[in-house]
Chimera marker file (.cmm) of the C-alpha trace (Angstrom):
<marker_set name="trace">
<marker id="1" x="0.161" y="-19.621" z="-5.665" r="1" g="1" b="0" radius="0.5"/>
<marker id="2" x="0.869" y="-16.298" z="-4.138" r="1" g="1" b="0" radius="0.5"/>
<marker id="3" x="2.350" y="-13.444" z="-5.837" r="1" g="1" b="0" radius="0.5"/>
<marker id="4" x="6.327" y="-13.596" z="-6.014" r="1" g="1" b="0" radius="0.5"/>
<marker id="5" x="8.570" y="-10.611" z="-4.508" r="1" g="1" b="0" radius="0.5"/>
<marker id="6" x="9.374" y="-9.784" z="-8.160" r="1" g="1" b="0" radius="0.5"/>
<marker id="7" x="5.939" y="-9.493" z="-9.326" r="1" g="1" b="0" radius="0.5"/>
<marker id="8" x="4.680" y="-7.459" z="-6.411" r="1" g="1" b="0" radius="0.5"/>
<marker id="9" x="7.940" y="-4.948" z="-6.835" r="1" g="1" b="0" radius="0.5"/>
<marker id="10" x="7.612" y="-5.191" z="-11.058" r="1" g="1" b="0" radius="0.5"/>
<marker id="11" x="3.432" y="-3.957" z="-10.359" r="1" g="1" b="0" radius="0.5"/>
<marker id="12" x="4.368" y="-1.411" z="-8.056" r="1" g="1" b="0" radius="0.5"/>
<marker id="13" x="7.098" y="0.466" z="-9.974" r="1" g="1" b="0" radius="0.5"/>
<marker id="14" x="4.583" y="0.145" z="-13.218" r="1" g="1" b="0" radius="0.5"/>
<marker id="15" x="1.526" y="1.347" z="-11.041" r="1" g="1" b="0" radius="0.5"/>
<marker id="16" x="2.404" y="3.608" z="-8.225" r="1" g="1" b="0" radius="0.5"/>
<marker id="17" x="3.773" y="7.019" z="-8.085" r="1" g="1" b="0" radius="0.5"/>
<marker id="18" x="7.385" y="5.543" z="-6.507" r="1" g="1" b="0" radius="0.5"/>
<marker id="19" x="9.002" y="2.090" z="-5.977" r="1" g="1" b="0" radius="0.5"/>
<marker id="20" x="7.429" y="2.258" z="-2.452" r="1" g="1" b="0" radius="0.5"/>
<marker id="21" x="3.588" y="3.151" z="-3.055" r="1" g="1" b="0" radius="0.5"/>
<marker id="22" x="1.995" y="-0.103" z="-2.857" r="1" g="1" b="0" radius="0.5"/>
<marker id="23" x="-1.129" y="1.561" z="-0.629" r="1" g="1" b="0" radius="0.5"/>
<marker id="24" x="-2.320" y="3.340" z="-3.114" r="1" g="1" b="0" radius="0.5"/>
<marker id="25" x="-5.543" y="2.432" z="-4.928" r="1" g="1" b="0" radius="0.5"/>
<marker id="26" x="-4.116" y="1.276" z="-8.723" r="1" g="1" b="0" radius="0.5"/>
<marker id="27" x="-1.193" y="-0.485" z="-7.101" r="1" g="1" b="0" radius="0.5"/>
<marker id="28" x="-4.110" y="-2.064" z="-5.261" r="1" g="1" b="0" radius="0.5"/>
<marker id="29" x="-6.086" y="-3.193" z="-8.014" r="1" g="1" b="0" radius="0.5"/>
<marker id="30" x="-3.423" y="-4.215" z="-10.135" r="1" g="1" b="0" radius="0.5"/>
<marker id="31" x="-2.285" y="-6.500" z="-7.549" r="1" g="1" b="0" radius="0.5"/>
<marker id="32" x="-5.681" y="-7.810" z="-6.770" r="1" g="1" b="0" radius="0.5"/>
<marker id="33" x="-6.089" y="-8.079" z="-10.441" r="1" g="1" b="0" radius="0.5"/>
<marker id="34" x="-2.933" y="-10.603" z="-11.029" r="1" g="1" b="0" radius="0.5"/>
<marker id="35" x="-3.907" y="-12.717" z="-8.025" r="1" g="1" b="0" radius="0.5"/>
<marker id="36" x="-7.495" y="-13.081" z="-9.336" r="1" g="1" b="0" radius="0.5"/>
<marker id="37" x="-6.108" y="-14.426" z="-12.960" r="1" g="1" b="0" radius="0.5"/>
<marker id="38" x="-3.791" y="-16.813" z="-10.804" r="1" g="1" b="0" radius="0.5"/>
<marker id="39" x="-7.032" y="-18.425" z="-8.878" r="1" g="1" b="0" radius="0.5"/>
<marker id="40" x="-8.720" y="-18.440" z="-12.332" r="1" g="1" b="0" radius="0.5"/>
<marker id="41" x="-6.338" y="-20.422" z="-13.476" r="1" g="1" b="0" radius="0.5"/>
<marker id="42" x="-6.319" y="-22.724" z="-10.701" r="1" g="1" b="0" radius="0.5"/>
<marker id="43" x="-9.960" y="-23.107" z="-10.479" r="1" g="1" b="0" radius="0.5"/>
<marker id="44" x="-9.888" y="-24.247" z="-14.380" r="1" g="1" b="0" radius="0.5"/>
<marker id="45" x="-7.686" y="-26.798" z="-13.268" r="1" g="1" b="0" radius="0.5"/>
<marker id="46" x="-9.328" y="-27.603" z="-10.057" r="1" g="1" b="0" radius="0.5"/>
<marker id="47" x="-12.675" y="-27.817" z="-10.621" r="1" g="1" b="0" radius="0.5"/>
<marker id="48" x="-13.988" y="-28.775" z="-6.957" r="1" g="1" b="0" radius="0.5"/>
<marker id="49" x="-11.497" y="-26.827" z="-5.084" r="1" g="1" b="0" radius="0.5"/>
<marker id="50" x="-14.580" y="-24.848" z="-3.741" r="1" g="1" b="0" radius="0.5"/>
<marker id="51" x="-12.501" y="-23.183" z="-1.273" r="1" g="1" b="0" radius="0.5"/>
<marker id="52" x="-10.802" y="-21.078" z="-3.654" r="1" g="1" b="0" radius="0.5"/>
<marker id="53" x="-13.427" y="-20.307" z="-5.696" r="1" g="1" b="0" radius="0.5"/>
<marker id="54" x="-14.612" y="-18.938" z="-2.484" r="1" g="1" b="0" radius="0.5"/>
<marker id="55" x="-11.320" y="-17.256" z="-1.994" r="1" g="1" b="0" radius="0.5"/>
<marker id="56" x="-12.037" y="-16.031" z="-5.965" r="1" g="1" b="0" radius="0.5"/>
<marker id="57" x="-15.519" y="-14.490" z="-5.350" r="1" g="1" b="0" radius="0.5"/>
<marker id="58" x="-14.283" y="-12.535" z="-2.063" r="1" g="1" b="0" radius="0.5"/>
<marker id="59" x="-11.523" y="-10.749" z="-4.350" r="1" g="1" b="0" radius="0.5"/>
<marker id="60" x="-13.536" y="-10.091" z="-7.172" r="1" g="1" b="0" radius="0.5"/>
<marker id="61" x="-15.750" y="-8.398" z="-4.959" r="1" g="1" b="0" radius="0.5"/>
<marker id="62" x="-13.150" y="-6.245" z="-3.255" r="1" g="1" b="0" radius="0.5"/>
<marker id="63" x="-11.556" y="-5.358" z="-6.510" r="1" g="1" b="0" radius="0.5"/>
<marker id="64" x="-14.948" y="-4.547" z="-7.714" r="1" g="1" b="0" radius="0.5"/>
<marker id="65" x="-15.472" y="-2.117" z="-4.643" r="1" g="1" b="0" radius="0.5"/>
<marker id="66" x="-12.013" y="-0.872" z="-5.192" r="1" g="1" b="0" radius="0.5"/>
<marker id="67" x="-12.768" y="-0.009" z="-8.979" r="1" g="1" b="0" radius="0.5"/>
<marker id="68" x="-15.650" y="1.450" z="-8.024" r="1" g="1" b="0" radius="0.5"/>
<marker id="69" x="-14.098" y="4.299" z="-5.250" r="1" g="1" b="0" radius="0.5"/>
<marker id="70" x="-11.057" y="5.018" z="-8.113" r="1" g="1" b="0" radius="0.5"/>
<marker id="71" x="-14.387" y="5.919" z="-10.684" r="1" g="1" b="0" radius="0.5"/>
<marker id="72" x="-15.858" y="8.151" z="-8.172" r="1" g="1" b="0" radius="0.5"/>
<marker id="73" x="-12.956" y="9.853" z="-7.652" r="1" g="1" b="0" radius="0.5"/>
<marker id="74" x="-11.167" y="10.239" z="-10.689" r="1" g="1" b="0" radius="0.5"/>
<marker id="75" x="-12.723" y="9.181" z="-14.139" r="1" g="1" b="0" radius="0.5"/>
<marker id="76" x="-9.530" y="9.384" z="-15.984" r="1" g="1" b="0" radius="0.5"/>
<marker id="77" x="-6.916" y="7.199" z="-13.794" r="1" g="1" b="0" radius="0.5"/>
<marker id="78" x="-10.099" y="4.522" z="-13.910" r="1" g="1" b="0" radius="0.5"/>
<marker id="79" x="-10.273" y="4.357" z="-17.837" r="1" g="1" b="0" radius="0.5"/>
<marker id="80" x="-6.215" y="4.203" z="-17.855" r="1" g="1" b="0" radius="0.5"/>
<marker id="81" x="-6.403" y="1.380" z="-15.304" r="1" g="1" b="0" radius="0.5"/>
<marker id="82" x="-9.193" y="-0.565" z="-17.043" r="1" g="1" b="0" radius="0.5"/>
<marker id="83" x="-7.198" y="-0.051" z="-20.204" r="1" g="1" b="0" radius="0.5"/>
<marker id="84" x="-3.900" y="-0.912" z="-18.658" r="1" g="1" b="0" radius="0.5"/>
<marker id="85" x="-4.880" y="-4.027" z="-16.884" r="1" g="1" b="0" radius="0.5"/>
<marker id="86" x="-7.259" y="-5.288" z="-19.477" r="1" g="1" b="0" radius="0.5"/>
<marker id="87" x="-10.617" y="-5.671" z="-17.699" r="1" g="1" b="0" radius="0.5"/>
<marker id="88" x="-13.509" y="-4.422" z="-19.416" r="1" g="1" b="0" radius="0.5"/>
<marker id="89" x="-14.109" y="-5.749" z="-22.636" r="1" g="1" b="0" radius="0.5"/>
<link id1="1" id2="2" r="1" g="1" b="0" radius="0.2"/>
<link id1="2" id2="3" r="1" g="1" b="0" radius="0.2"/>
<link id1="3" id2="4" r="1" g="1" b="0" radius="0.2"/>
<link id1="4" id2="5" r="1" g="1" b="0" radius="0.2"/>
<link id1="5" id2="6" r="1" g="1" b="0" radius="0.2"/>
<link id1="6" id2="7" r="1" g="1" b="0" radius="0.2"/>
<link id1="7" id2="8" r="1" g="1" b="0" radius="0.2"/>
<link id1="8" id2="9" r="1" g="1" b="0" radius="0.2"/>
<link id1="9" id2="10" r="1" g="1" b="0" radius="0.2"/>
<link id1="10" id2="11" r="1" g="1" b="0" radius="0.2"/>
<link id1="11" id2="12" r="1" g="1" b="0" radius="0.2"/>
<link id1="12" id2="13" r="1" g="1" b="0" radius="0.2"/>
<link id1="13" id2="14" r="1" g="1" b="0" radius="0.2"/>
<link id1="14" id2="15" r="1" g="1" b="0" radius="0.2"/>
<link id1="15" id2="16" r="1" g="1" b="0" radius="0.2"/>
<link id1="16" id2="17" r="1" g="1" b="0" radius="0.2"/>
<link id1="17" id2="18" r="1" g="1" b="0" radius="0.2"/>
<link id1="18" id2="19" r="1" g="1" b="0" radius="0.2"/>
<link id1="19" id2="20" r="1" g="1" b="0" radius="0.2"/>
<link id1="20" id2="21" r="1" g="1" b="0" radius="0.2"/>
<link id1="21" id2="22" r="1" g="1" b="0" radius="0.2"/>
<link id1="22" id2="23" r="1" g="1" b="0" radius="0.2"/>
<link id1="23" id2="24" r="1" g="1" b="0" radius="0.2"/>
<link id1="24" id2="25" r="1" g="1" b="0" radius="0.2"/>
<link id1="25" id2="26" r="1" g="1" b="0" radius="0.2"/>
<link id1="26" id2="27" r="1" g="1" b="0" radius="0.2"/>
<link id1="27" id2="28" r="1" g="1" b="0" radius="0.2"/>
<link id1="28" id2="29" r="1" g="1" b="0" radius="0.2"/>
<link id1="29" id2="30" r="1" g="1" b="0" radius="0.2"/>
<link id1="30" id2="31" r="1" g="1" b="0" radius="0.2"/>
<link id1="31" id2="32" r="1" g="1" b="0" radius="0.2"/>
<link id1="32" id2="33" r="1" g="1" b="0" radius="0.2"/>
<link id1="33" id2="34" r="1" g="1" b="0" radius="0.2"/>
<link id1="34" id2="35" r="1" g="1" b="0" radius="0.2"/>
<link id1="35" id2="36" r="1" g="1" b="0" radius="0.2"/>
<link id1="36" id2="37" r="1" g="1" b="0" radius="0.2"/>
<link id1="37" id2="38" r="1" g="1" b="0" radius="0.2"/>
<link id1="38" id2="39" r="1" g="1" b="0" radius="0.2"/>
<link id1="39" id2="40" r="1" g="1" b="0" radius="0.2"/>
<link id1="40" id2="41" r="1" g="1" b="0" radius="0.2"/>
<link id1="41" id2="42" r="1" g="1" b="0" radius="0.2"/>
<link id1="42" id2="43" r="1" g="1" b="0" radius="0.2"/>
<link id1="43" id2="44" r="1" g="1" b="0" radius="0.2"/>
<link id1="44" id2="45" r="1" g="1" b="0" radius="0.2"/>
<link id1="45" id2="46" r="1" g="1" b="0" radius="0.2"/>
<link id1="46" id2="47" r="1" g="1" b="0" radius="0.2"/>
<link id1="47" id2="48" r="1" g="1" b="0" radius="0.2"/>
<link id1="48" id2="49" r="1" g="1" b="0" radius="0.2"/>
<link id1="49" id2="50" r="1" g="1" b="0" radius="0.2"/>
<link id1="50" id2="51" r="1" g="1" b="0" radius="0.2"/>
<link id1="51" id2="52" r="1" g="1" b="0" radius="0.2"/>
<link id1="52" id2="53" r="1" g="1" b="0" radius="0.2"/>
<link id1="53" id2="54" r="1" g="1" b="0" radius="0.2"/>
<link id1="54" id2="55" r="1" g="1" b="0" radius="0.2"/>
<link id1="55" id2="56" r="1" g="1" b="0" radius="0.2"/>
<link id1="56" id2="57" r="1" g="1" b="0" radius="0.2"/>
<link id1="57" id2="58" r="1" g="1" b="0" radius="0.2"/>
<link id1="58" id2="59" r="1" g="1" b="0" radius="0.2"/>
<link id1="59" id2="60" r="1" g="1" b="0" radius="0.2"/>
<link id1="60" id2="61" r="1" g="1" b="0" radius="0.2"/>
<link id1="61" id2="62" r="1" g="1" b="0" radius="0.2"/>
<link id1="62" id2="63" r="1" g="1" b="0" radius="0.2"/>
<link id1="63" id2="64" r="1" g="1" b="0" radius="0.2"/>
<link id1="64" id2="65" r="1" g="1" b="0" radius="0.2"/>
<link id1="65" id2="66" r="1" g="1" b="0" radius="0.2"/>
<link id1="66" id2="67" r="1" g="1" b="0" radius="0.2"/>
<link id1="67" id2="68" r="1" g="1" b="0" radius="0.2"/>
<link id1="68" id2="69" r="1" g="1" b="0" radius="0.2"/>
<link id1="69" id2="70" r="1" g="1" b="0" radius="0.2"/>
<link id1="70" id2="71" r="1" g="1" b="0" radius="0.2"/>
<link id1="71" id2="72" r="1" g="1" b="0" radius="0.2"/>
<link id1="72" id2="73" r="1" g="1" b="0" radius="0.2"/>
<link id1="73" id2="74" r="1" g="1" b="0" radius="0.2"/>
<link id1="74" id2="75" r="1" g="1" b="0" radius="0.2"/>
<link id1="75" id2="76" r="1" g="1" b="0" radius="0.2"/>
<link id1="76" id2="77" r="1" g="1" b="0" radius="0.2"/>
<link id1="77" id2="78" r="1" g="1" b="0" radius="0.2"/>
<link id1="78" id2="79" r="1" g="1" b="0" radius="0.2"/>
<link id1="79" id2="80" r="1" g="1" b="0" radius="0.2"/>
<link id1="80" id2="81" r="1" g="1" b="0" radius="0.2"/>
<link id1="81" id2="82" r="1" g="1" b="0" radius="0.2"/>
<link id1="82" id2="83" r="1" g="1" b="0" radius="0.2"/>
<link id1="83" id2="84" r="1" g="1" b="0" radius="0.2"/>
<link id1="84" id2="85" r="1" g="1" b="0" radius="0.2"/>
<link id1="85" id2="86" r="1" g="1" b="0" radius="0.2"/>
<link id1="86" id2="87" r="1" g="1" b="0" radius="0.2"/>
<link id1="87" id2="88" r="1" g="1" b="0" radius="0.2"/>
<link id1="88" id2="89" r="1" g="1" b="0" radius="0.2"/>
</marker_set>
């Protein structure tokens, strides 16, 4: 269920400015972003598993408030992100 070692190093590399940056904000967001589409997934298959569509709601919500700090600070690393992870249809 939780991200694997691989993943985690494979989003950081793509993300952040080195292998190590995995505070900053994209790195973030990206991760946020592939453990939401895991729970998705789950929750298809799970229907009354309310506790992690709890668990869903709460991330959404932070990577909502993340997305929202990257816009206010810089326009164009938000339209690359939304582009790059596919949000924002």
């Amino acid at each position: 269920m939780a991200l694997t070692k691989e993943e985690v190093t494979s989003l950081v590399t793509k993300f952040g400015k080195s292998e190590k940056d995995s505070g900053a904000s994209e790195v973030q967001i990206a991760l946020l972003t592939e453990r939401i589409n895991q729970l998705t997934e789950h929750c298809k298959q799970f229907k009354k598993d309310k506790s992690s569509q709890r668990g869903l709601l709460i991330l959404v919500g932070k990577r909502r408030r993340m997305l929202k700090y990257v816009q206010r600070t810089n326009l164009e690393k938000y339209r690359s992100l939304i582009k790059a992870l596919g949000l924002r249809k």
